[in-house]
Phi, psi and omega in degrees: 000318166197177218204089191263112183249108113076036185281141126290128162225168137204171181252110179077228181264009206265150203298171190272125177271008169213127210237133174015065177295152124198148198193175184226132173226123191271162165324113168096017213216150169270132166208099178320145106264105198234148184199214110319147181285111160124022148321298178149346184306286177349303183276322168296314175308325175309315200262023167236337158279359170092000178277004168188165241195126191281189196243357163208177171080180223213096164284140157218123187215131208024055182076013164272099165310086188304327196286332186254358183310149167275155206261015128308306159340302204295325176296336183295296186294338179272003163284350184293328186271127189234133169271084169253124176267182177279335176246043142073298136087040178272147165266083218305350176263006175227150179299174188278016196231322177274351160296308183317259179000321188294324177289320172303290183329294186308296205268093279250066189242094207258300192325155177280320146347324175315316187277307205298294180314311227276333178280328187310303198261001190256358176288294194296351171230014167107004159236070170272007180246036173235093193244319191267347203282182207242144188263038140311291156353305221252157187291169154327287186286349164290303179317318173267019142268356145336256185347316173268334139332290184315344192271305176270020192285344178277340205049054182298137194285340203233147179197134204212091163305045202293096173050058169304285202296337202310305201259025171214188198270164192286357174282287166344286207308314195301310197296314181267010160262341188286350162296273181312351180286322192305331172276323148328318185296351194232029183109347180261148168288097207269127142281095179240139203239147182171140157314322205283105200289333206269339153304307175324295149316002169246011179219158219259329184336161162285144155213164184266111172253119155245133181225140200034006193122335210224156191277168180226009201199109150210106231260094194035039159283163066340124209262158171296129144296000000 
């Protein structure tokens, strides 16, 4: 599923804030990423979601050799990929059922199946009686199960967290990692990246310790041959 060899990034001409990364992820598997704040998660996660491009070294996401695709390419594999960022990125003039929904929509999926998923799944993370409400409306931890509905309506093979829990209390953050357990469990390759060692530690997962740019850990990870 993915496949990091002896990877470098920076931005622009500025020094590498990710320094000879390499690690493996199988198909189907849960994994943290921790670190410190200002590490580097944030900028590894970019280059698994297709927003930079390393600047050496070999990506591989879902068997596509990142470094040479083309920027034609590129949208097909990013659909492969479910996103929840931390400050959620919900859309306050649409109900909370047309946010779920927008992504199927945006890739021109019209069809009445549309609503029936957006509810399906919004049933599946506890709000199924907020479907018109405005996400404005909603606590901190309801919006990020929006967000995280809104992540898997596509079913994406890749599923990528930036700091879910950052903006609720650690009784929340425990409920929505356990919302990633569920989906792994049912095939997707779940990354969820967060600071919190002590959210971390209650749970068993392999993880990727990053510090200063470079992993220092990778915990039930697979390491590059």
């Amino acid at each position: 599923m993915v496949r990091f060899e002896n990877v470098g990034m920076r931005y622009g001409r500025g020094p590498e804030v990710l320094r000879d990364i390499s690690f493996t992820l199988d198909a189907g598997t849960f994994s943290f990423l921790t670190g410190p704040s200002g590490a580097g998660k944030s900028s590894l996660l970019k280059l698994l979601y297709l927003a930079q491009r390393p600047s050496r070294g070999l990506v591989t996401l879902l068997g596509h050799d990142v470094s040479t695709m083309t920027r034609a390419g590129l949208p097909a594999l990013r659909r492969q990929i479910g996103i929840v960022f931390q400050d959620f990125r919900l859309l306050g003039h649409l109900s909370v059922l047309d946010n779920v929904a927008l992504p199927l929509r945006i890739a021109g999926d019209g069809g009445p199946r549309v609503r029936d998923n957006a509810v399906e799944l919004l049933e599946w993370v506890g709000l199924g009686e907020k479907l018109q409400a405005r996400p404005t409306t909603l606590s901190g931890g309801e919006q990020q199960r929006v967000a995280i509905a809104r992540a898997v309506i596509s079913k994406p093979n890749l599923l990528l967290a930036d700091e879910p829990t950052g903006n609720v209390d650690d009784h929340v953050g425990y409920r929505l990692v356990r919302l990633f357990e569920e989906l792994y469990k049912t095939g997707t390759t779940v990354v969820v990246a967060t600071h919190n060692k002590s959210l971390v530690n209650r749970f068993q997962h392999p993880r990727l310790v990053i510090e200063n740019g470079e992993l220092t850990d990778v915990s039930g990870v697979s390491r590059v041959s």
